[in-house]
N, C-alpha and C positions, 0 to 999 in steps of 0.2 A: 911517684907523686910530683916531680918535680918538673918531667916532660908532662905530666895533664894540668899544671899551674903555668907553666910557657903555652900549651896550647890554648888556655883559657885567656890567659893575658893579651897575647898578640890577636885573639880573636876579637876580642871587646877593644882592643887599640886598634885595631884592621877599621872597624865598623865605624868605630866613634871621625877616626880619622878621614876614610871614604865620605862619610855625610858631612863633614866640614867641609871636606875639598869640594864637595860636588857641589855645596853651597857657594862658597866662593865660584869656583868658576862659572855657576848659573850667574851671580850679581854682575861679573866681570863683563860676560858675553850679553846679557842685555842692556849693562851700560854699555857697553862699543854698540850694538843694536840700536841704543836711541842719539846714541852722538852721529853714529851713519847714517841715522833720518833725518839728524835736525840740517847736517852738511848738505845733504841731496836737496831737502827742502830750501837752504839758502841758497843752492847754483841753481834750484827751478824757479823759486822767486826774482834772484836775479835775471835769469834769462827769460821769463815774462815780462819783467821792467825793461829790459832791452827792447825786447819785441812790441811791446805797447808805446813807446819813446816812438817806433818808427823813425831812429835816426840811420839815415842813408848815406852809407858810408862815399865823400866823392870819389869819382872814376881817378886813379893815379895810371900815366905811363908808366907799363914795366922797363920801357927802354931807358926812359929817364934816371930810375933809381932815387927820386928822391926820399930824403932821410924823413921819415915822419914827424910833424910837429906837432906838439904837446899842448893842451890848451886846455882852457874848463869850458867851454862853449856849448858842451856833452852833460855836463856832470846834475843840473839841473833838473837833467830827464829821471836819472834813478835816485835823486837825493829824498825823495817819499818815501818811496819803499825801501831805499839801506836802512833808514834809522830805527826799522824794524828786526833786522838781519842781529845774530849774534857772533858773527865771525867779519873779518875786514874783507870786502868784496874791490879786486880790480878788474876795470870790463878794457877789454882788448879792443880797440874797431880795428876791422880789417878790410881789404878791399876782396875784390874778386877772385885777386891771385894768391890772398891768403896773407898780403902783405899786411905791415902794423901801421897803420895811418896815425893814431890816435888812441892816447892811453887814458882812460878816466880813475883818476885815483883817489880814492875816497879815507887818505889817510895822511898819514906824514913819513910816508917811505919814499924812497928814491924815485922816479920813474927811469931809471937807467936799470936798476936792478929787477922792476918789472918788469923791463923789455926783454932781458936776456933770459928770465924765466919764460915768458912769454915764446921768444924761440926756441928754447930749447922743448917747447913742447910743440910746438910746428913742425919744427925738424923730427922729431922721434919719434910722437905720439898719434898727435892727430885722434884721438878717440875722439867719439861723440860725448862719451861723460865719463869721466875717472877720477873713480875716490879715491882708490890706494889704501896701504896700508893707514888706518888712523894713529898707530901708534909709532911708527917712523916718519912717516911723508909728513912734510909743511904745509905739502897746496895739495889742494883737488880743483879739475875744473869743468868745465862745460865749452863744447868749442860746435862753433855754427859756421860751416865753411863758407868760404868768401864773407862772412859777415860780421862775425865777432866771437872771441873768446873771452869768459867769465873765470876769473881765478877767484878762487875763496882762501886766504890766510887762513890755516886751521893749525897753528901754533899752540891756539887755546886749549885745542881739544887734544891736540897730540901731550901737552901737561896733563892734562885735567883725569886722562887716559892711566899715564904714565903711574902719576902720583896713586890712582885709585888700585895702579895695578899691585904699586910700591908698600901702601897701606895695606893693601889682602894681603901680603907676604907677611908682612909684620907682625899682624893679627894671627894668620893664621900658625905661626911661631909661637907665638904667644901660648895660641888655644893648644896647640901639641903638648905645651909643657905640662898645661894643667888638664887636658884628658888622660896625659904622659900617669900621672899622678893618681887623678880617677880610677884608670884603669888597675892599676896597682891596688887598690883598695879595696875596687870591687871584684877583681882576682881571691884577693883574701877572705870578703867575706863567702864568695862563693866558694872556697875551699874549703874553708874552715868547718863546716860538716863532716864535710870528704873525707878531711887529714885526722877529724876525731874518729871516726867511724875505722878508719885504716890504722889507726894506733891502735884502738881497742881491740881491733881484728890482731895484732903483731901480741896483744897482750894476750889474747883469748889465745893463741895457739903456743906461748910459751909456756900456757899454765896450763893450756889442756896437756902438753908434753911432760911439764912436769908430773902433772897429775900419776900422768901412765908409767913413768920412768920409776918411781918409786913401787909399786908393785911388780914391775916385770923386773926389779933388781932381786926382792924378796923372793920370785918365782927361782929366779936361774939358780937365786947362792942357796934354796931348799935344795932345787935339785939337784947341785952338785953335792950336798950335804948327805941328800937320801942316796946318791950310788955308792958314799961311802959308807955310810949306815943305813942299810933297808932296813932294817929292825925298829928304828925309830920312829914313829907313827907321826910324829910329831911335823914331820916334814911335809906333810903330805898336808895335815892340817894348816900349815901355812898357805902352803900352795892354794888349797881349796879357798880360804881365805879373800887371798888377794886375786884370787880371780873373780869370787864372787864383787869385790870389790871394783875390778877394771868393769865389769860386766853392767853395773850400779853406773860407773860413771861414762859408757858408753850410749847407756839409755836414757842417761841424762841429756848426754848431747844431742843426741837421736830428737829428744822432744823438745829439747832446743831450737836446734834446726827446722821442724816439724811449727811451732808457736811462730819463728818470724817467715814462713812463707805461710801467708793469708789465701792464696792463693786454693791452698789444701782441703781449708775448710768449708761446709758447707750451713750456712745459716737458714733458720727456718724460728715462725712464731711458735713460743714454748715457754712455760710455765715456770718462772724463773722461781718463784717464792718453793713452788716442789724439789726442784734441784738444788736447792740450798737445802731443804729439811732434808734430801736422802745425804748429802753428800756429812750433814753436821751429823742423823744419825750412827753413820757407820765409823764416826769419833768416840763413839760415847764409851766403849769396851775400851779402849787407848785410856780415856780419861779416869773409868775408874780404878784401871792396873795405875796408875801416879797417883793416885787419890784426889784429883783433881774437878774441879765442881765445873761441869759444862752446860753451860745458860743457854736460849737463846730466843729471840725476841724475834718471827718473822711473820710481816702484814701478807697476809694470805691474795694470789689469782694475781698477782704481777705478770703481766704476759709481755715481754719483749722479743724482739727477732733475735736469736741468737745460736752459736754452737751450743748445745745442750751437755756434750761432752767436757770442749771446754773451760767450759762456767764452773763447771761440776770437779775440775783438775787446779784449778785458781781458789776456791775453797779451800779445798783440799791440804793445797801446799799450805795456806794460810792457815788453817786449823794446825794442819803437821809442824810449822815453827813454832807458833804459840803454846803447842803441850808441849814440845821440845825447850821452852825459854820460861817456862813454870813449873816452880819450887810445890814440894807435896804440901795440899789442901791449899791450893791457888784456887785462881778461879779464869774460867776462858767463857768468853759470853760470845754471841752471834747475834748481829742485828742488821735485820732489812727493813726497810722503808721505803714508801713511793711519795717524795712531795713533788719541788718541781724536775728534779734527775728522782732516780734510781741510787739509795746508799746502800752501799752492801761496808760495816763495821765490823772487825773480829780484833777483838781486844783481849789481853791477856793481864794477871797481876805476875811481876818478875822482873825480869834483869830487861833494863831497860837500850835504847839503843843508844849510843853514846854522842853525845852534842852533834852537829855537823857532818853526819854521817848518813843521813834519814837520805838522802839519794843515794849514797853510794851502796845501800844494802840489796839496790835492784840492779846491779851492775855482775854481769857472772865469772865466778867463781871468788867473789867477794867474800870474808870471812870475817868476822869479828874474832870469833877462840878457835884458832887451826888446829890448834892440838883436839879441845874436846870435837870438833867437827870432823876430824879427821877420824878417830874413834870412836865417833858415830856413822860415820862413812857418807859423811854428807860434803858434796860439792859446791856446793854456793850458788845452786844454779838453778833451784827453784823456784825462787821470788824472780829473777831475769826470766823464768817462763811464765811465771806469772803475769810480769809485765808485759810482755809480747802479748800473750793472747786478750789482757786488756785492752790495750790497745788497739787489735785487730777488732773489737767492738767498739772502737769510738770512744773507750774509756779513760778515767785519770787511773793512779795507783797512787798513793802516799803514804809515807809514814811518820809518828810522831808519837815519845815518851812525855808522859809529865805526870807526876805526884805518883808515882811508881804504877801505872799502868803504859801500855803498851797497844797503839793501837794500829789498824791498819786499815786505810780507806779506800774501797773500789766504788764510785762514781760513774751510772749510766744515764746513756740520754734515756 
């Protein structure tokens, strides 16, 4: 039980956890998706304002080396279009030979410190457009050889990135603890079937053992009894006894077994109000050896789809407790009905069932007096077949004492 409550739990935590993550990482990878559009978009806006500007960078000698000089005489041309841009844009001019003439800076950073950014992407890179990682790199740029290079300050977005990635982690920590939790619960309820079903099962096979251990004790200590005394007839009567007894409670189980696999039976339309009158006739000799007054009240041509057998065994057992639980000149009554279900009623006058017990009497090998049951040679397993094969038709089963009768209700569609 305990490796299929881990296999249940880590499977419902597996799943729950998987569709968080893949949520997050979806939101993550289409925010970086729309942060690397909007960057691309501000280095191609940029580098259209460059190229519409039509500013022409002067001829410098390479022999010369002069130091470039820094002016705003430029900055006029793209100061339209930046105030549109959501990143800081530096536009490089360059001459032919790639040298930096002229820095247009559209901020309050150094232009020393854009210059050597500036080469050092002359020097190493030279791409036509590199984004870079958004969530490490500071700049991306666009570089138009001999004619100008466009850097984008993207500081913003490497935060904006960072933080959003900082905040998924957080969250999704968060949500771990309470699917952590979830899961846990919903592990429970879905066991909690299981784990009764598997206790009842640990129940049903101590007491069926029990059952059987007490007659095959009485078998061996007759037999050892009879080889030392064959003359004594008496042994043998034991014997015969308790075996007819194991034999009673192995047929019990048999149709036990037999009532919860549905699988067995075979259902057909059939005259339900008939198989109640054969099954309550073949009571009526029972009831008058107890002196016992048998009623019964059934609305005739009820036709439901049903096992015909089994209806007729569900009676039966019902009729069989009720003359078994009434005092001589009782009374046991039978009543069918069709309003909006199908009531099938067999009530009895007598010992009634005791407070809080009205489910536990369908539960098998359930007993209210062991002793007199056990001297009747009854198992407790009747009603538990009863119940099963109700149920295999879609039915309820109940039961319920008040003002000294004793009823018992089966409920079809």
């Amino acid at each position: 039980m305990k490796k299929l409550k881990n296999k249940v739990f880590y499977t419902i935590f597996g799943i729950l956890t998987i569709s968080l993550l893949s949520f997050i990482v979806v939101f993550n990878v289409q925010n970086y998706l729309e942060e690397k559009k909007n960057v691309e978009r501000i280095l191609n806006m940029s580098f259209d304002s460059k190229r519409n500007g039509d500013v022409a960078p002067p001829h410098i000698n390479n022999e010369l080396k002069e130091e470039p000089k820094f002016h705003d005489e430029h900055k006029d041309i793209f100061n339209e279009n930046i105030r549109f841009m959501d990143a800081t844009i530096y536009t490089v001019l360059l001459d032919s030979s790639d040298n930096i003439i002229d820095i247009i800076n559209h901020s309050n950073s150094d232009n020393d410190d854009i210059k050597e950014i500036a080469n050092n992407i002359l020097k190493n890179d030279k791409k036509t457009k590199y984004l870079g990682s958004l969530y490490f790199n500071n700049y991306s740029y666009s570089y138009n050889k001999g004619n100008s290079l466009i850097i984008a300050d993207i500081t913003n977005v490497n935060e904006h990135l960072l933080n959003g990635l900082k905040t998924s982690l957080v969250i999704f920590v968060i949500i771990e603890l309470v699917i952590f939790v979830i899961s846990q619960k919903i592990t429970n309820w879905i066991i909690k079937p299981v784990n009764e079903s598997f206790n009842k099962q640990k129940e049903f096979i101590a007491d069926a053992s029990h059952e059987l251990k007490t007659p095959l004790s009485v078998i061996v200590a007759s037999s050892e009894a009879l080889e030392t005394n064959p003359s004594e007839k008496k042994w043998l009567t034991n014997i015969k006894n308790e075996a007819d007894r194991m034999n009673n409670l192995i047929t019990d189980l048999l149709e036990l077994a037999s009532s919860e696999n549905e699988s067995n039976l075979t259902y057909m339309e059939g005259n339900l109000s008939k198989a109640v009158e054969l099954s309550v006739l073949t009571f009526e000799g029972r009831a008058y050896e107890k002196k016992i007054q048998l009623d019964y009240d059934i609305e005739k041509n009820i036709v439901i789809k049903m096992n015909e057998n089994s209806i007729r065994q569900v009676v039966e057992i019902l009729l069989d407790n009720a003359i078994k639980h009434t005092k001589e000149q009782g009374m046991v009554k039978v009543s069918l009905k069709k309003n909006n279900n199908i009531e099938l009623i067999v009530s009895n006058e007598g010992e009634p069932i005791p407070k809080g017990e009205e489910e536990k009497i369908f539960e098998r090998f359930y007993r209210v007096d062991k002793s007199r049951n056990r001297k009747d040679n009854r198992y407790g397993l009747g009603l538990a077949i009863a119940k099963n094969i109700v149920l295999n038709h879609h039915g309820i089963i109940k039961a319920e004492s008040s003002n000294g009768i004793t009823s018992f209700k089966v409920i079809l569609k």
